[in-house]
C-alpha positions as CSV (number, residue, x, y, z in Angstrom):
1,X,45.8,1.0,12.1
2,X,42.4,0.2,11.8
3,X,40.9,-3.4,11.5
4,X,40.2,-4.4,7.9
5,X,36.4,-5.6,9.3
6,X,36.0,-2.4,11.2
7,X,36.5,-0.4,8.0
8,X,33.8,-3.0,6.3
9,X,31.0,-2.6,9.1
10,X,31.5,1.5,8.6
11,X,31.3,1.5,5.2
12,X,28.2,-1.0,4.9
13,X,26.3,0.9,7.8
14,X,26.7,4.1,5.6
15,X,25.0,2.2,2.5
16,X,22.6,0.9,4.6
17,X,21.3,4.3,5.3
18,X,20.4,4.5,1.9
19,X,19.3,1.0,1.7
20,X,18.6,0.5,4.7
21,X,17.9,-3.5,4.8
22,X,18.5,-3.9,1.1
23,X,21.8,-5.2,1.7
24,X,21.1,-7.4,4.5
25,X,19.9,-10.8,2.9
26,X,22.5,-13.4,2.3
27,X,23.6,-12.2,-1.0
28,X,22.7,-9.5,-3.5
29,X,18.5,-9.6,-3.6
30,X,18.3,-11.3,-6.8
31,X,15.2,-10.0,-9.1
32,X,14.2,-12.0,-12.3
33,X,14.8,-10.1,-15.5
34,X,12.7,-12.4,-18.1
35,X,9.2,-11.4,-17.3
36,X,7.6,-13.8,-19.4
37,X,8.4,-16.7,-17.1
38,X,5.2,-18.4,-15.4
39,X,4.5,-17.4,-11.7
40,X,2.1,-20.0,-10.4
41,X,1.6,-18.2,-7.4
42,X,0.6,-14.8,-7.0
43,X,-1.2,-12.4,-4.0
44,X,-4.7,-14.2,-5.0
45,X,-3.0,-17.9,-3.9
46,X,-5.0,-19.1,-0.6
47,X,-3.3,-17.4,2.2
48,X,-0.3,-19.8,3.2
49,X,0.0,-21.5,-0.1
50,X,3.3,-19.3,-0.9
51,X,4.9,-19.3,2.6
52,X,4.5,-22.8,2.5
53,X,6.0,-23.8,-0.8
54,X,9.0,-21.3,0.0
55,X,9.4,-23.2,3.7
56,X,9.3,-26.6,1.4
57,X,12.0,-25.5,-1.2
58,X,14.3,-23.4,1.5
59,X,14.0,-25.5,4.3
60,X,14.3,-22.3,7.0
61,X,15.3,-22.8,9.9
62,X,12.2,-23.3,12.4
63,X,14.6,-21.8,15.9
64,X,15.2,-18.7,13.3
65,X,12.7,-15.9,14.3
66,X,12.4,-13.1,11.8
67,X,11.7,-9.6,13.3
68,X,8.4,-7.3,12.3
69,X,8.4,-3.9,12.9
70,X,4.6,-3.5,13.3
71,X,3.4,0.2,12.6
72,X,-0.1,1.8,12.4
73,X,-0.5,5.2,12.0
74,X,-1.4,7.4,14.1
75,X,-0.3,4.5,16.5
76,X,-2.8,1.5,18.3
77,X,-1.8,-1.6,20.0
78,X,-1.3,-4.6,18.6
79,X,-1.7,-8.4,19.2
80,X,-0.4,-11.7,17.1
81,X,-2.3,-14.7,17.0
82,X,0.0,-18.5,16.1
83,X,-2.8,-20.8,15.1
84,X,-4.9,-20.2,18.5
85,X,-7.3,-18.1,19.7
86,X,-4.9,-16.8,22.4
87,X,-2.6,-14.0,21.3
88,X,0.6,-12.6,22.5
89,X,0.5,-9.1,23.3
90,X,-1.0,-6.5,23.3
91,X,1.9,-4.0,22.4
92,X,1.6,-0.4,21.6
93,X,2.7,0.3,18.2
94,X,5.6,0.4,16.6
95,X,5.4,-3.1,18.1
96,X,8.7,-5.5,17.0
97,X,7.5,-9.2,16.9
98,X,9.4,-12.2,15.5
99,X,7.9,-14.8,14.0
100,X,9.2,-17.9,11.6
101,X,9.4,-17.5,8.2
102,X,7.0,-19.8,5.9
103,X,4.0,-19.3,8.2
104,X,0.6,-17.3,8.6
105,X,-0.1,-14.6,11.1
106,X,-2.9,-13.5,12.5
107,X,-2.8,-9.6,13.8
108,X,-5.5,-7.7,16.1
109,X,-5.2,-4.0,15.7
110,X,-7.4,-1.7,18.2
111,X,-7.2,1.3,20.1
112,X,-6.7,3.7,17.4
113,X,-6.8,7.2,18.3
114,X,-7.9,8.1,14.4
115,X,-10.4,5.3,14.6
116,X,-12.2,5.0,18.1
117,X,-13.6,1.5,18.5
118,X,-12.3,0.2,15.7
119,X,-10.4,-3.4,15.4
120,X,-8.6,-4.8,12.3
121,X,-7.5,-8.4,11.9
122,X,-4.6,-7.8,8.9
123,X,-2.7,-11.4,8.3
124,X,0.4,-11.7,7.6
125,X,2.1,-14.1,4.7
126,X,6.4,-14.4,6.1
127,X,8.0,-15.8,2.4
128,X,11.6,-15.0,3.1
129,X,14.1,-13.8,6.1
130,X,16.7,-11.2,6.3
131,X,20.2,-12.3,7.2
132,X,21.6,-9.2,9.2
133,X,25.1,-9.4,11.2
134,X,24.8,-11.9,14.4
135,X,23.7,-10.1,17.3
136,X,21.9,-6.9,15.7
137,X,18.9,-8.6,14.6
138,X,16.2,-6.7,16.4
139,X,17.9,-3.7,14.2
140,X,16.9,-4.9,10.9
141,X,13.0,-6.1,10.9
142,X,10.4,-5.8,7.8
143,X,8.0,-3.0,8.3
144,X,4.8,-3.9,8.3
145,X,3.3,-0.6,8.1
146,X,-0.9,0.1,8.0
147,X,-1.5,3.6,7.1
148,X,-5.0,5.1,8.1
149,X,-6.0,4.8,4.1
150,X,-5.1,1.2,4.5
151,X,-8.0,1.0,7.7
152,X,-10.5,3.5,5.5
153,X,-10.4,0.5,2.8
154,X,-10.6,-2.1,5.2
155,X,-14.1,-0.5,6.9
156,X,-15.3,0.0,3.2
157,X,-15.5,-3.6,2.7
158,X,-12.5,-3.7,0.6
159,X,-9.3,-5.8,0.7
160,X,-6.1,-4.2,0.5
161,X,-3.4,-6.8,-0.1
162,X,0.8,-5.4,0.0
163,X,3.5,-6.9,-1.1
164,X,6.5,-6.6,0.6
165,X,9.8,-6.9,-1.3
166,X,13.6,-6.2,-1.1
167,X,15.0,-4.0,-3.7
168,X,18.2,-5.1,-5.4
169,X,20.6,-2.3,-4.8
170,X,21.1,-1.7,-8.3
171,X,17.6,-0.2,-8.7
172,X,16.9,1.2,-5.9
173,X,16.7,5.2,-5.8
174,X,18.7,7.0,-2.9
175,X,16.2,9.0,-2.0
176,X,14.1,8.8,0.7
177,X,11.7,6.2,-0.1
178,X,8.5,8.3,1.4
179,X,9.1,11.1,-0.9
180,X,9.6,9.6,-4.4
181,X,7.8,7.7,-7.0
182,X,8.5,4.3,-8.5
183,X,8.2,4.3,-11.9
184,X,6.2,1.0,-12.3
185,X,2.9,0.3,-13.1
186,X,0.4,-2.9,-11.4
187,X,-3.4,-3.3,-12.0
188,X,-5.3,-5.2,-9.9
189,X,-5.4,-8.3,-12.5
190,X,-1.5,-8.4,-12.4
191,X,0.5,-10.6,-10.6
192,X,2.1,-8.8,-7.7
193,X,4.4,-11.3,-6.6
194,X,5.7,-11.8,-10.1
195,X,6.3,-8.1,-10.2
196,X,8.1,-8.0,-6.7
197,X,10.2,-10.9,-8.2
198,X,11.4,-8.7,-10.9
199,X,12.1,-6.3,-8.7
200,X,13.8,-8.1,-6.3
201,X,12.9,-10.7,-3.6
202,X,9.4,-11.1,-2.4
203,X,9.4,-11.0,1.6
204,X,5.7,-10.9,2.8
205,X,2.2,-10.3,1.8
206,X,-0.1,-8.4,4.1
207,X,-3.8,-8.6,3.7
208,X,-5.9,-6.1,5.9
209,X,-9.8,-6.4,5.1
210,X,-12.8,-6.9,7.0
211,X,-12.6,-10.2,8.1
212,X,-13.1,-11.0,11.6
213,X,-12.9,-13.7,14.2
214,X,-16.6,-15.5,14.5
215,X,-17.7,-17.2,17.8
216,X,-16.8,-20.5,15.5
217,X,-14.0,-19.6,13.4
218,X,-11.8,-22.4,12.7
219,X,-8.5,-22.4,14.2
220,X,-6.7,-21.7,10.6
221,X,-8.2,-17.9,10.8
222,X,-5.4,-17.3,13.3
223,X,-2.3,-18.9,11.4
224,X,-0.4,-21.6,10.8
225,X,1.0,-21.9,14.0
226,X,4.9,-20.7,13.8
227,X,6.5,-19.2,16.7
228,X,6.0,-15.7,17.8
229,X,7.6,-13.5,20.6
230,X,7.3,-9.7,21.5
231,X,10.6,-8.1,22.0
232,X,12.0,-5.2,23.1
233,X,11.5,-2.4,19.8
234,X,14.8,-0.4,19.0
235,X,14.7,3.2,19.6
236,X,17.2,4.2,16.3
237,X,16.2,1.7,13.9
238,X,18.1,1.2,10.6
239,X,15.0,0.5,9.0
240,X,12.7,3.0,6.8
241,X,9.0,2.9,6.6
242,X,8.8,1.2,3.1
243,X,7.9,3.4,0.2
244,X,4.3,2.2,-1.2
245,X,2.9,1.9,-5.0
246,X,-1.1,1.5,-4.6
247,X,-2.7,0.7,-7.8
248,X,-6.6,-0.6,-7.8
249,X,-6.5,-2.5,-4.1
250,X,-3.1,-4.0,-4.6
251,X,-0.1,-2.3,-2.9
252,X,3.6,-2.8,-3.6
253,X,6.3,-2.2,-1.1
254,X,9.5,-2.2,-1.0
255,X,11.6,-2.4,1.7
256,X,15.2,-1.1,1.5
């Protein structure tokens, strides 16, 4: 007769094919449902501000490394800068990094076959971790995906800022997340991580303009200093690319 937990595992690796990491988090993701309450923080806070207030009122644990699934499209290496001007890396894309949560990142993003001689310095904001089963963590990482319309915007001169969010289960479609629509609606004057909130938990803002390192750039350009590692990226990942809302410049995604 079958274990009671092995029955448990099968079942929840079944949902989390439709979820993917929507059930991973300690807990149901829990989403506001009053939308009039104030959000003093939103994506235009100075970069840090939220993962630093989060870090304050959770406490995370600083030996806790959250994975990133870093993809680009049409592939490119990749390198992470801690609060120095020497990175770790580089890694050809899809590169899995893990980093603490409540601190800045700094990535370099070059060798793109769709964009020869082109290099992108997206950061990356860590608000929240997952909480997958002890052991698989690698499995469960937060995309952190630049598509090639995501570069175009960057080289225009433009900022494209996504939020990253899990879905509660509740809400969340079961379909796959690249081929449907979510019926929600964000201008660029809105609040994005008030409206990530009230769809479930706000996990990371990406910013990819621009912006890139001067021969005097202060040390802050490249992050807050949390810890970072490269590790080895999962061939059969549990993990979807995240389905994407774009609206003016500001992008919502969800992860699931």
């Amino acid at each position: 007769m079958p274990r009671k937990t092995d029955s448990l595992i099968r079942v929840l690796k079944k949902t989390m094919l439709v979820f993917v990491v929507g059930l991973l988090p300690g807990g149901t993701a829990t989403a506001q449902t009053d939308t009039d309450y104030h959000q003093p923080l939103s994506q235009n806070s100075p970069p840090g501000q939220a993962a630093a207030w989060m870090n304050y009122l959770r406490q995370y644990d600083p030996t806790w490394l959250q994975p990133l699934s870093v993809e680009v499209a049409g592939g490119g290496n990749v390198r992470i800068f801690s609060g120095a001007g020497n990175p770790v890396g580089p890694a050809t894309t899809p590169a899995l990094v893990a980093v603490n949560v409540g601190h800045v990142y700094r990535l370099h993003v070059g060798k793109m076959p769709g964009f020869p001689g082109v290099e992108i310095y997206p950061s990356v904001e860590l608000l929240d971790r997952l909480h997958p089963p002890q052991g698989r963590e690698n499995e469960y990482p937060i995309p952190i995906t630049i598509s090639a319309e995501d570069v175009r915007t960057a080289l225009s001169g433009q900022l494209v800022t996504r939020v990253i969010y899990l879905e509660q289960p509740q809400i969340a479609q079961e379909l796959d997340p690249l081929h449907r629509e979510i019926p929600q609606s964000v201008l660029p004057s809105d609040n994005s991580l008030q409206e990530a909130d009230r769809l479930g938990r706000p996990m990371a803002i990406i910013r990819i303009g621009g912006r890139r390192p001067s021969a005097g750039a202060s040390l802050s350009f490249f992050g807050t200093g949390g810890g970072v590692e490269l590790r080895q990226a999962v061939t059969e990942r549990n993990a979807t690319e995240p389905a994407v809302v774009r609206i003016g410049r500001t992008v919502i995604s969800p992860t699931r």
